[in-house]
N, C-alpha and C positions, 0 to 999 in steps of 0.2 A: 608306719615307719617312724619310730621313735628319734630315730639318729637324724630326720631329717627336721626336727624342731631348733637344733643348732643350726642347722643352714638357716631354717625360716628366723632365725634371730641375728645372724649374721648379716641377711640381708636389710638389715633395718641401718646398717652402719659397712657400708662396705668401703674395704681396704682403698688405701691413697693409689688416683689412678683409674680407679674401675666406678665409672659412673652406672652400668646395668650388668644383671647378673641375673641367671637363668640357670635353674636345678632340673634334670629328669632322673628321678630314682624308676630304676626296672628290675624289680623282682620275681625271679622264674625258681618255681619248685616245683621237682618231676619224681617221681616214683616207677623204676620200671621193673616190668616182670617177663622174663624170656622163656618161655617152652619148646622143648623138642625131644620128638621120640618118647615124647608121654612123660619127660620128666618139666619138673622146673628147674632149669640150667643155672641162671640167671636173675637175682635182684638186686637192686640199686637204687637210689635216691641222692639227691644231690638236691640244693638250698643257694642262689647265688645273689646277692645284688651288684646293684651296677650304678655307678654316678655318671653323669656326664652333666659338664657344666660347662658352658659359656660368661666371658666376662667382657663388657667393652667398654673400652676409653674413644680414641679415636677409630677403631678398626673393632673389631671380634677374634678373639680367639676362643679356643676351647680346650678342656683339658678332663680327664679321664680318670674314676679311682674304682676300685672294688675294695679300697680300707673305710671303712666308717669311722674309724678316730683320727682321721684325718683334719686338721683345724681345718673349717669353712673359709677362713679367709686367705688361708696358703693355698688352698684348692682354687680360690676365684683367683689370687697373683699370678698361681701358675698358668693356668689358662691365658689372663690377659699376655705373661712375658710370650705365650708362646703363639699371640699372634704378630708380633715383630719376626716368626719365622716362616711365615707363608707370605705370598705374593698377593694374594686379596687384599686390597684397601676397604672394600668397604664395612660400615656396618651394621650389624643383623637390627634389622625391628623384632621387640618383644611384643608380645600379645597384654593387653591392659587388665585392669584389674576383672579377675572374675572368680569367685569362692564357689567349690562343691565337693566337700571333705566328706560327704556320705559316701559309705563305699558298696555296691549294688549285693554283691555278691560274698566279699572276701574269699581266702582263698580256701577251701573245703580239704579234710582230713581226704587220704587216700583210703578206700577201701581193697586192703591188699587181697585180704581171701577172695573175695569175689574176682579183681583181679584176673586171681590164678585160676580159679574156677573156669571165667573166661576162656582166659588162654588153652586152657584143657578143652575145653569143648571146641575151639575155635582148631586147632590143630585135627581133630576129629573129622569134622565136617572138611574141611581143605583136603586132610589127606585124601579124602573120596573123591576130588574133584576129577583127576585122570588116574588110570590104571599104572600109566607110568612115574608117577610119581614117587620119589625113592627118597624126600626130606623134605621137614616142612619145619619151617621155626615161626615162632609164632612172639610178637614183642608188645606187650600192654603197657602202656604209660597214662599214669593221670599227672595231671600237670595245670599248676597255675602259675598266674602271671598277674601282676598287681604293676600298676605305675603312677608313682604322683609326680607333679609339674609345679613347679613352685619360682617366682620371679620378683627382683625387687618394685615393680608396677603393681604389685598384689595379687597378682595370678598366684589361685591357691586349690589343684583341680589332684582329683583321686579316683581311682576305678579299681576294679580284679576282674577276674573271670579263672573258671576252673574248669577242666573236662577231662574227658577221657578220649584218646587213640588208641589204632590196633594195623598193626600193620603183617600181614600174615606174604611169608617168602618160600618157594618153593623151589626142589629142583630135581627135573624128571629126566631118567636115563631113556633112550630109545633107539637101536641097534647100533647100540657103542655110542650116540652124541648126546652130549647135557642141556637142557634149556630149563630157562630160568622164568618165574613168572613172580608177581607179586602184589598185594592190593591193598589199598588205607582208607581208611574211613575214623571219623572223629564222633561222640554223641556226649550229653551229658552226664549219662551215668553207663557205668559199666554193661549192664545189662537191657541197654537199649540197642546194640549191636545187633545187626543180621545178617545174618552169620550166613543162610545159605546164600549171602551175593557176593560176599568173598569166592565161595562155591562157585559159583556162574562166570565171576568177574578171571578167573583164576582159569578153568576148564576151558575160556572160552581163547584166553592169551596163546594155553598151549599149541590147542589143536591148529592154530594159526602157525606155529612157529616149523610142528613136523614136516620133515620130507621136502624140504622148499625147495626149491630150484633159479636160473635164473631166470629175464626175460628182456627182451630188445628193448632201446630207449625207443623213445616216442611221448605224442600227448593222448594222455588218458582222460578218460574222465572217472573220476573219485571219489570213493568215500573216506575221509578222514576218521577215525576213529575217535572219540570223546578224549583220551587219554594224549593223543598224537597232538590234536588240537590243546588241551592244555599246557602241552611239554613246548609248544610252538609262542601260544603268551605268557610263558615264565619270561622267556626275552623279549618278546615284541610288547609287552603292557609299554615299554621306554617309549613308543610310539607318542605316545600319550601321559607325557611329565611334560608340567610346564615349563620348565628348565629347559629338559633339550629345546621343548618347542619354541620357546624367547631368542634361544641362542643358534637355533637356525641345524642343530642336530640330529633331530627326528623328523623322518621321510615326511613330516604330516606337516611340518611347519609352515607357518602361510597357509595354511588351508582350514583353519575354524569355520563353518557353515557350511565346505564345500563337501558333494557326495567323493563319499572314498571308499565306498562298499555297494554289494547288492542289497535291495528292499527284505530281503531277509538275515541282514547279518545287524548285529544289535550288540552294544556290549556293556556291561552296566558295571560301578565298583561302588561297592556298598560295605557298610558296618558290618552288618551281620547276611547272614543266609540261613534258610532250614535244615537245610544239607549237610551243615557244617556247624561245632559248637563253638567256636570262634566269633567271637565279638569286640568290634574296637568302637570306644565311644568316643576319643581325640587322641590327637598324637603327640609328636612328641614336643611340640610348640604348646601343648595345651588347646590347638586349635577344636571341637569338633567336631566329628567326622561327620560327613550327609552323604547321604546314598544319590547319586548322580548317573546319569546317562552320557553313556561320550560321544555312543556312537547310535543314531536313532533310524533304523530304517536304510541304514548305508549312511547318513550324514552325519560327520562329523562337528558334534554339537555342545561339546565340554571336554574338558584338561581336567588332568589333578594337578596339586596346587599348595606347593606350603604358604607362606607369608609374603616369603621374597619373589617367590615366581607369580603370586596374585596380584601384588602392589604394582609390577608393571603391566599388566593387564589391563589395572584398575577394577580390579576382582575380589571378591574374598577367597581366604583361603577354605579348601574341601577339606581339610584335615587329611593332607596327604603328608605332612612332613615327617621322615624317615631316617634313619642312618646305615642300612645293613643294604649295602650297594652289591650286585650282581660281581661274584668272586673277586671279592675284595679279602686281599688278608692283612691291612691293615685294620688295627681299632678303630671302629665307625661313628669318631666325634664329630664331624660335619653334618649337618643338618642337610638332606637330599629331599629326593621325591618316593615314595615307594604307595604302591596302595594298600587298600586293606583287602575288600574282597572282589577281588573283580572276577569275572568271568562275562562270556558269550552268552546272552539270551538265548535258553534252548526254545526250539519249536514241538510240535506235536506230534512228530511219527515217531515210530519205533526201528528201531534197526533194520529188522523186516523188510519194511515200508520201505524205509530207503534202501538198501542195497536189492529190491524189486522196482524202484526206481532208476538206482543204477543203469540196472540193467548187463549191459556191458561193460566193463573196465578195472577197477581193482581197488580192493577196499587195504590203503592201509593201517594197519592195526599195532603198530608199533615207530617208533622218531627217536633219534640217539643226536647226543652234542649239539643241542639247541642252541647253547650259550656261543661257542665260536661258530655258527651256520649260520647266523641273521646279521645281518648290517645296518644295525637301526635307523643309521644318518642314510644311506640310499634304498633301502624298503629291501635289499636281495638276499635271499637266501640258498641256500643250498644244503639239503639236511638228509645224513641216513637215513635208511627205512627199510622197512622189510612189511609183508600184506600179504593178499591173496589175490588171484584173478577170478575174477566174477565173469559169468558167461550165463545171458539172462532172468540175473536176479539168484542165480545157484554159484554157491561157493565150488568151484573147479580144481585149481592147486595151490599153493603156497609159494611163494616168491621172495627173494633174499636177494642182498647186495645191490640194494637200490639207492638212489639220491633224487629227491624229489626238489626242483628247481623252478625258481622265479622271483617276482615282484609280488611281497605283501599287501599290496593296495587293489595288486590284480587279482591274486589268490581272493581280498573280501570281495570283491566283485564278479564274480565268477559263483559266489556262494549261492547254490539252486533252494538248498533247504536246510533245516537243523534238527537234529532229533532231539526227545523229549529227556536222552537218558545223561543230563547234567551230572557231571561228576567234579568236585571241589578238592585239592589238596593241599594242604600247608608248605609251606615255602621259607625256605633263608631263616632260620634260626626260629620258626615261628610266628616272624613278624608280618606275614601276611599269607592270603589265600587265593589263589588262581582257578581257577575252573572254568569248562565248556561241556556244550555236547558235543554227535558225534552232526558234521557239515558236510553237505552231497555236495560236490566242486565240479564244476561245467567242465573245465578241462584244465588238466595241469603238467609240468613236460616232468616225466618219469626216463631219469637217465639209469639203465641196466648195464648187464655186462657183453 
């Protein structure tokens, strides 16, 4: 980033007033390809950068540009005037000196024909997934993402990473009613896709959704689906910022070493994963990132952590520091907690396995409105859902109009086993990744109609 050699020069001499000063430049460029009905509907690309700066005198403030001819040192003014308008006193710790201007990766040309190519074959195979299937769109994006962190303490840190997504959407008629299914998955290069598990992953949403019916509340015992489970710690990962947990917010607080789950629930938040081409190597403090354990065997055994939530600790920081907060439609100049790639420790059975484990009770395979269902500060949620009933290990009927109720803490304790089929997806603008499998659950209260 060329534009950011005036900031690094800037900061050798900063404006009257501002004793530190803190640059994250974030550049994202995506190339997309849309298919349907055997044509290519849709291309686009888009190129954006993003400044976000911090300046501090006595307090922090921060301030925001996507101009690059911006002078450097109106950019740190602005900032510092505009912490005279928030309520915080205090001031942010910067990260110290530390140089690594090599960049792993940069950001790689998009390969469009292949692409579409893709997307052609990819629309193919889906369409075959159910007979009822009556459209199917299919959206390719390569997409990278470069960010350098630059401070007047000499922090002078650089990374990229590039890959490719595919997210394939479908929608089947079936005696007059529509359902909807859909599946993503992310790999290095275009043609590392597998294609028939979009097939499986897509076939298998449907036939879950036909002909469902209602069914009496009561406590069941459950299978979660991989998907359900992930859509549940897009909101609950909050459990586990050190922020809320300092400030007395998330259900967990006060409880570092104490068990909060069963001997099979585990949950890790890490740089990278296989699964996913998604890679973070520090954030946006520069700190970074290490691959940690939170939750080890049921015991809760590590936080993520920017700077500020570490120092009260007397921790270092995990390179969790974030800004792109759970539906926020303000510009995300505050420095938060968010992670990179967390998910659930899967275990070893197969779907199979578990829902013949089951045995009796209902496997849900779908969760809607995660974000207003979970209560992060008291663990409660109460969340949509729709599934099947199971009746010895054999899928029976399909069930609709459910809310599945409780305590988060009870829910990981209650956790019987996890299957092996981990599933990863991106989240909030990109800037992190969530995933789990699918978790057999002892009993949980299923309120019907």
């Amino acid at each position: 980033m060329n534009h950011l050699d005036r900031y690094r020069h800037a900061l050798r001499t900063l404006p009257e007033g501002v004793s530190e000063a803190e640059v994250d430049a974030e550049r994202r460029v995506s190339t997309t390809v849309k298919c349907s009905g055997g044509e290519i509907v849709e291309t686009g690309s888009s190129d954006t950068t993003e400044l976000f700066v911090r300046a501090s005198g006595d307090k922090t403030g921060y301030a925001y540009t996507q101009d690059l001819e911006e002078e450097p040192e109106g950019v740190f003014t602005k900032a510092l005037r505009n912490a005279s308008q928030v309520e915080l006193t205090q001031r942010d710790r910067l990260n110290g000196a530390f140089v690594r201007r090599a960049s792993p990766d940069g950001i790689a040309n998009s390969d469009i024909q292949s692409m579409k190519k893709i997307a052609g074959e990819l629309e193919n195979v889906v369409r075959d997934a159910d007979r009822y299937v009556s459209s199917v769109t299919v959206e390719i994006r390569a997409e990278g993402f470069s960010r350098s962190v630059i401070n007047s303490r000499g922090l002078d840190v650089e990374t990229s990473m590039s890959l490719y997504s595919a997210t394939a959407t479908v929608m089947a008629e079936k005696n007059g009613l529509q359902y909807n299914a859909s599946c993503y998955s992310s790999t290095k290069e275009p043609d590392h896709f597998v294609l028939e598990g979009f097939k499986e992953r897509i076939a298998a949403d449907l036939s879950h959704q036909y002909e469902a019916t209602e069914i009496g509340s009561g406590e069941y015992r459950v299978l979660l689906d991989s998907t359900v489970v992930t859509n549940i710690l897009m909101t609950a990962w909050q459990l586990f910022s050190g922020i809320k947990y300092n400030d007395g917010s998330s259900a967990l607080s006060g409880r570092l070493g104490e068990t909060i789950g069963s001997p099979f629930f585990s949950v890790v938040d890490s740089p990278s994963h296989e699964l996913t081409a998604y890679r973070y190597e520090f954030d946006c403090e520069g700190s970074p990132c290490v691959k940690q354990v939170l939750v080890d065997k049921g015991k809760l055994v590590g936080l993520m952590h920017n700077i500020s939530s570490a120092t009260k600790l007397g921790v270092s920081s995990s390179g969790n520091a974030g800004r792109y907060a759970l539906l926020s439609g303000s510009i995300p100049t505050d420095i938060i907690i968010t992670p990179r790639i967390i998910y659930v420790e899967p275990g070893s059975k197969s779907v199979g396995e578990l829902l013949e484990e089951l045995g009796d009770g209902i496997y849900v395979t779908n969760s809607y409105d995660v974000f207003h269902s979970i209560n992060i500060g008291s663990g409660w949620f109460s969340i949509p859902c729709r599934g099947t009933v199971i009746k010895g290990g054999i899928e029976d009927r399909n069930v609709t109009g459910m809310t599945m109720n409780g305590k988060l803490t009870n829910l990981f304790a209650r956790v019987m086993a996890a299957g092996k089929d981990l599933y990863i997806e991106e989240f909030l603008r990109k800037s992190y990744c969530v995933g789990a499998p699918s978790l057999l659950i002892e009993k949980l209260q299923i309120n019907g109609k």
